[in-house]
TORKOL-4160 file (C-alpha; in steps of 0.2 Angstrom, whole numbers, padded with zeros to 4 digits, m for minus):
194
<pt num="1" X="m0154" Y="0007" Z="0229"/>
<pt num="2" X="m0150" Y="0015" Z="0248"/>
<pt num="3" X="m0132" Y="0013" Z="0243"/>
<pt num="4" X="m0133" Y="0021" Z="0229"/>
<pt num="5" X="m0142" Y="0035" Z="0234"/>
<pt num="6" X="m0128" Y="0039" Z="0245"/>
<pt num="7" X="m0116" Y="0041" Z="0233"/>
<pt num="8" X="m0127" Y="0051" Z="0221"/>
<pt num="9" X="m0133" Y="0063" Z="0234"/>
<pt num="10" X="m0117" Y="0066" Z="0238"/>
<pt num="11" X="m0113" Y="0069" Z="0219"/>
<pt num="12" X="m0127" Y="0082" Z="0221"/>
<pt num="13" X="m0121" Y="0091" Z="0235"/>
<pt num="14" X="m0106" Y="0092" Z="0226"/>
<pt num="15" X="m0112" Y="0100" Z="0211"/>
<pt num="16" X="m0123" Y="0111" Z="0220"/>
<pt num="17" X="m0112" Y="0118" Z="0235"/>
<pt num="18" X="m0094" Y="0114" Z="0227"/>
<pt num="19" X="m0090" Y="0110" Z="0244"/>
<pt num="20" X="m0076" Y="0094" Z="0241"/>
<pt num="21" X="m0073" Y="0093" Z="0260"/>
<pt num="22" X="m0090" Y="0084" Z="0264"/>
<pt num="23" X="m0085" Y="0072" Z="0249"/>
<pt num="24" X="m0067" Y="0070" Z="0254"/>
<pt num="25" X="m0071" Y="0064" Z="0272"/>
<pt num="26" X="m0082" Y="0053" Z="0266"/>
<pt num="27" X="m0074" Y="0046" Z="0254"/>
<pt num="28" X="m0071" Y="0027" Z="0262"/>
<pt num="29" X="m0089" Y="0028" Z="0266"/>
<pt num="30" X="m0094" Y="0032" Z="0245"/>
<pt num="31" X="m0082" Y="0019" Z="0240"/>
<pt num="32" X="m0091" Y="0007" Z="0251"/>
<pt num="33" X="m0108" Y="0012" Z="0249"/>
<pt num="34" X="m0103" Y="0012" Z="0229"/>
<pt num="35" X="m0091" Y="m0005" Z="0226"/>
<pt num="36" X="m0101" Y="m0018" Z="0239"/>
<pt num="37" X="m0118" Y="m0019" Z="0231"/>
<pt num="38" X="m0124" Y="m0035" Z="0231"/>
<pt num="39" X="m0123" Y="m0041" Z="0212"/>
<pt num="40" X="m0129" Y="m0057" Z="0203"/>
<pt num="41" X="m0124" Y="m0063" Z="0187"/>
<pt num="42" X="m0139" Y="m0066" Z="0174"/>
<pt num="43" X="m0140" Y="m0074" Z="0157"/>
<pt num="44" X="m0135" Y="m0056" Z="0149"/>
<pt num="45" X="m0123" Y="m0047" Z="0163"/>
<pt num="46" X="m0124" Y="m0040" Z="0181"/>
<pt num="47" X="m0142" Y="m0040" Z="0189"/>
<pt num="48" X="m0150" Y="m0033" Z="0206"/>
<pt num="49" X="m0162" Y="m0035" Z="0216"/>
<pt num="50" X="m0177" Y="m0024" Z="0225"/>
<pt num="51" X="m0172" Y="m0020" Z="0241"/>
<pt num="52" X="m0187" Y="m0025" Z="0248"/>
<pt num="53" X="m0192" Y="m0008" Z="0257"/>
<pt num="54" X="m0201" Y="m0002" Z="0240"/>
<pt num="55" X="m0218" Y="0003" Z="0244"/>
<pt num="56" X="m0223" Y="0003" Z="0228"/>
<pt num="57" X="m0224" Y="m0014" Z="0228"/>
<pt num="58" X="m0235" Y="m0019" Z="0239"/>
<pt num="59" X="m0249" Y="m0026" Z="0234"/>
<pt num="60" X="m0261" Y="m0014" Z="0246"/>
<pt num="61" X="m0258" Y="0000" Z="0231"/>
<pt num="62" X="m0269" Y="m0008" Z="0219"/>
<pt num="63" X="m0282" Y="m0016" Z="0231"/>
<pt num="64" X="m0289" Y="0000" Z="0232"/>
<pt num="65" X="m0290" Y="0002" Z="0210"/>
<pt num="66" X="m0300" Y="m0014" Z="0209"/>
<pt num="67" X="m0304" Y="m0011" Z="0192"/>
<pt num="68" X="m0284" Y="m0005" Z="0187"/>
<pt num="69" X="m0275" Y="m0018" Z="0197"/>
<pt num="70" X="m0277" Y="m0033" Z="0178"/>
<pt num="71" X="m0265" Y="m0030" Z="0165"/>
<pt num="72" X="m0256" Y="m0019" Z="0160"/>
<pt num="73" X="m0254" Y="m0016" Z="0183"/>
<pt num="74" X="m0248" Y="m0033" Z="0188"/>
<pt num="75" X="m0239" Y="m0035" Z="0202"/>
<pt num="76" X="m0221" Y="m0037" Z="0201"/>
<pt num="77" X="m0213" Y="m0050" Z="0212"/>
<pt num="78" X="m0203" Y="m0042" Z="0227"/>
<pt num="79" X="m0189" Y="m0055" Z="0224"/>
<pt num="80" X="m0187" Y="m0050" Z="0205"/>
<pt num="81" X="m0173" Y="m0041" Z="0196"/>
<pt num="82" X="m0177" Y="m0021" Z="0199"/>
<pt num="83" X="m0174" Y="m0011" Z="0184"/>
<pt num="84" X="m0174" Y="0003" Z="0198"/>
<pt num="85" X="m0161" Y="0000" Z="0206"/>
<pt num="86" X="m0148" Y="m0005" Z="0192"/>
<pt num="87" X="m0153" Y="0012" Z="0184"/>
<pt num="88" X="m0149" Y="0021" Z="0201"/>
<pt num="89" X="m0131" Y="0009" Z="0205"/>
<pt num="90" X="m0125" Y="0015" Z="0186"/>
<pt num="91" X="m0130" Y="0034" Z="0190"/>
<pt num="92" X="m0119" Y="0030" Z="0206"/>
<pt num="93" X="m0104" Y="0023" Z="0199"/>
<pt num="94" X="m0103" Y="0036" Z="0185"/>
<pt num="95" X="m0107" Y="0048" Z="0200"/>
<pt num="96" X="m0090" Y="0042" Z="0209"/>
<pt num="97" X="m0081" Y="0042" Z="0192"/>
<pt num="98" X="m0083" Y="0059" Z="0192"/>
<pt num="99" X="m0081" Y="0063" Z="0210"/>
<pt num="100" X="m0064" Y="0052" Z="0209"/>
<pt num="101" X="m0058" Y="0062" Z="0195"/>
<pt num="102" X="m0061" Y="0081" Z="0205"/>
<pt num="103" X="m0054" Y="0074" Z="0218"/>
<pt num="104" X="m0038" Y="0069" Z="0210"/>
<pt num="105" X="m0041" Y="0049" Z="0215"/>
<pt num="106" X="m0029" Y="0042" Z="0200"/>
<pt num="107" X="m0035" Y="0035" Z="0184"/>
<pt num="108" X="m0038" Y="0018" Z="0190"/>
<pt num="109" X="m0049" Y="0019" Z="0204"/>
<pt num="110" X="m0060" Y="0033" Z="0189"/>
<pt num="111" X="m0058" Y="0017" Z="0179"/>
<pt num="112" X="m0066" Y="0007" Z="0190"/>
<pt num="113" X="m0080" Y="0014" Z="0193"/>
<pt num="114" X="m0084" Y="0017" Z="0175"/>
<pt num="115" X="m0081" Y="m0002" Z="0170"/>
<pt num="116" X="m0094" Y="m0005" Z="0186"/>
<pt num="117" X="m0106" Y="0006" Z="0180"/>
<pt num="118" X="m0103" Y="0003" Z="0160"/>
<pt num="119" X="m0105" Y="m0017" Z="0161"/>
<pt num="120" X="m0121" Y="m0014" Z="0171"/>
<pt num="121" X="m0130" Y="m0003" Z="0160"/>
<pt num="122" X="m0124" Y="m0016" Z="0145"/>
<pt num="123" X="m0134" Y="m0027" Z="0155"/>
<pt num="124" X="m0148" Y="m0015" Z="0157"/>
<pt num="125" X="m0151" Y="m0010" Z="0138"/>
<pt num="126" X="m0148" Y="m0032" Z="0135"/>
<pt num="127" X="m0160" Y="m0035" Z="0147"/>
<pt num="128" X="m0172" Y="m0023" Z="0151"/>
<pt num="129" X="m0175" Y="m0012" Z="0136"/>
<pt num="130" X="m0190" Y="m0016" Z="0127"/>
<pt num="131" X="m0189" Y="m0012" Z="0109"/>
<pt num="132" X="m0208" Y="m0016" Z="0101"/>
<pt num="133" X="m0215" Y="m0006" Z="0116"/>
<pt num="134" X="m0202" Y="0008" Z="0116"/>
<pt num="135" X="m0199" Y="0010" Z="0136"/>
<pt num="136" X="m0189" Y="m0001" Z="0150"/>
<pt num="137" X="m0198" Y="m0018" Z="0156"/>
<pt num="138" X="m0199" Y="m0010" Z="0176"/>
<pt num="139" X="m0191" Y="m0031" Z="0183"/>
<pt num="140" X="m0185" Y="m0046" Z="0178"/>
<pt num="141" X="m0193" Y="m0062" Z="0182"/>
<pt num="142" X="m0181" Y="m0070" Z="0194"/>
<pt num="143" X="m0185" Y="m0090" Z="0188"/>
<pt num="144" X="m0189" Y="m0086" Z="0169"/>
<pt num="145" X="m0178" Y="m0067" Z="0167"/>
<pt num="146" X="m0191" Y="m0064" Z="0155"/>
<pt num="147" X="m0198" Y="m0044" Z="0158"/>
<pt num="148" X="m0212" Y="m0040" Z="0168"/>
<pt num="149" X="m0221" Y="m0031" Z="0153"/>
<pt num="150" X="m0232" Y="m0020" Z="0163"/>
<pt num="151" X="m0225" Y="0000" Z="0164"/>
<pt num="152" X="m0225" Y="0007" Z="0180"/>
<pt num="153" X="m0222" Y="0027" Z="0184"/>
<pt num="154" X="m0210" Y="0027" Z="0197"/>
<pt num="155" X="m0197" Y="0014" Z="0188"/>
<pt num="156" X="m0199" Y="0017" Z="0172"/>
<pt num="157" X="m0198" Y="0038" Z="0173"/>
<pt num="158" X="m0182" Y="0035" Z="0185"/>
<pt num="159" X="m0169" Y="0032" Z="0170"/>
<pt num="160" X="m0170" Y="0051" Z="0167"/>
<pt num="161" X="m0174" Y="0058" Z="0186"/>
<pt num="162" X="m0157" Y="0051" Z="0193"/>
<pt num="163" X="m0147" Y="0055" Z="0177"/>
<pt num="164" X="m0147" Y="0037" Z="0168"/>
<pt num="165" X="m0151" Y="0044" Z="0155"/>
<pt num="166" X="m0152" Y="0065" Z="0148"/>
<pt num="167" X="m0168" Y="0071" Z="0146"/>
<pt num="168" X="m0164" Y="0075" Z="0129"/>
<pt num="169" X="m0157" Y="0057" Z="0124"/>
<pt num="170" X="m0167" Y="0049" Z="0110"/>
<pt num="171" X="m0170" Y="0034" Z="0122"/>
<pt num="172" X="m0174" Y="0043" Z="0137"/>
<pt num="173" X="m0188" Y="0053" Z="0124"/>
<pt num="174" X="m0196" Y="0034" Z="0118"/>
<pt num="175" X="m0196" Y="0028" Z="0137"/>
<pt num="176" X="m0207" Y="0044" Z="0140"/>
<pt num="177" X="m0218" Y="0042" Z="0126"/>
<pt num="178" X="m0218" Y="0022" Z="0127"/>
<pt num="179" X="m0224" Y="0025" Z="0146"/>
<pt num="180" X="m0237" Y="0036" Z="0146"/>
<pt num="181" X="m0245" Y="0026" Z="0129"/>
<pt num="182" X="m0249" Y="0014" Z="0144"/>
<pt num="183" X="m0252" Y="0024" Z="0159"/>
<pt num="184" X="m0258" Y="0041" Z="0152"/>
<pt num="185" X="m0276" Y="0045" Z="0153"/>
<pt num="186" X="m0288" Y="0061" Z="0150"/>
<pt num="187" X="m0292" Y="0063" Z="0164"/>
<pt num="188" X="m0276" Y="0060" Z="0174"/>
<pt num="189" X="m0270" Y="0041" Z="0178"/>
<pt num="190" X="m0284" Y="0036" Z="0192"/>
<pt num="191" X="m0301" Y="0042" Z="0193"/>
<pt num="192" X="m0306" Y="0040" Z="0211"/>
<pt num="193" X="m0325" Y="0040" Z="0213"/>
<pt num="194" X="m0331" Y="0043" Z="0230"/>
């Protein structure tokens, strides 16, 4: 996800400042960060990994929540597929394909970077998306590449923070709602009492 993050922040500084300098001299650098992700090939398309440096996933988070840490707040394997980062490497390849394009980088390499990022969200909506439960399985298993079924905020609300998907987008909208059917609660999602 680092990678990736690099390009899209650079896609933000863009957008925000219009300076095209900071993006030009970096260029190399994006196309790096951007084309040499390490990939692996799953049943249904392209797949990555977490990173490893997720702190969401340690299991010390739900030691505390004793009584949330069952179903639906597994723990996901460290080693499994990470929806969060396959939603941030296709943000960042459409990213480049737009940056390519203001800088005048030729069809081609625009090309490139949208095959990169199209066949990975194929992938995504194959392998990720679940339909009965309207949201986004957060990971894969990495043995079976069945879904980890649990929602979990900080994947499952990413699709729409780093522009996966609009906010508008009717999928972006059932991902939402199929989310917070789980996680939502009266009182907020953790009641901590003293």
């Amino acid at each position: 996800e680092v990678p990736s993050f690099v390009v899209l922040q650079h896609k933000w500084w863009l957008d925000a400042s219009g300076d095209r300098s900071l993006v030009e001299r970096h260029w190399h650098w994006l196309r790096r960060n951007a084309t040499f992700q390490e990939i692996h090939e799953g049943p249904r398309g392209p797949l990555q990994t977490f990173n490893g440096d997720e702190t969401y996933l340690g299991g010390a988070y739900y030691s505390i929540f004793p009584d949330r840490s069952g179903y639906p707040n597994a723990l996901m394997r460290p080693d499994a597929y990470s929806a969060d980062s396959m939603f941030e490497y296709v943000a960042a390849q459409e990213a480049m394909a737009a940056m390519a394009r203001i800088l005048g980088r030729g069809e081609d390499e625009v090309k490139e970077y949208e095959r990169l990022g199209a066949r990975m969200r194929d992938s995504i909506e194959k392998s990720f998306w679940l339909e009965d439960e309207g949201r986004y399985a957060p990971a894969l298993s990495p043995v079976t590449f069945e879904p980890h079924r649990a929602p979990f905020a900080p994947i499952n609300l990413r699709p729409t923070w780093v522009g996966y998907l609009p906010p508008a987008d009717p999928r972006a909208v059932r991902n939402l709602e199929g989310t917070l059917r789980w996680l939502w609660r009266p009182d907020g999602l953790v009641k901590m009492t003293p």
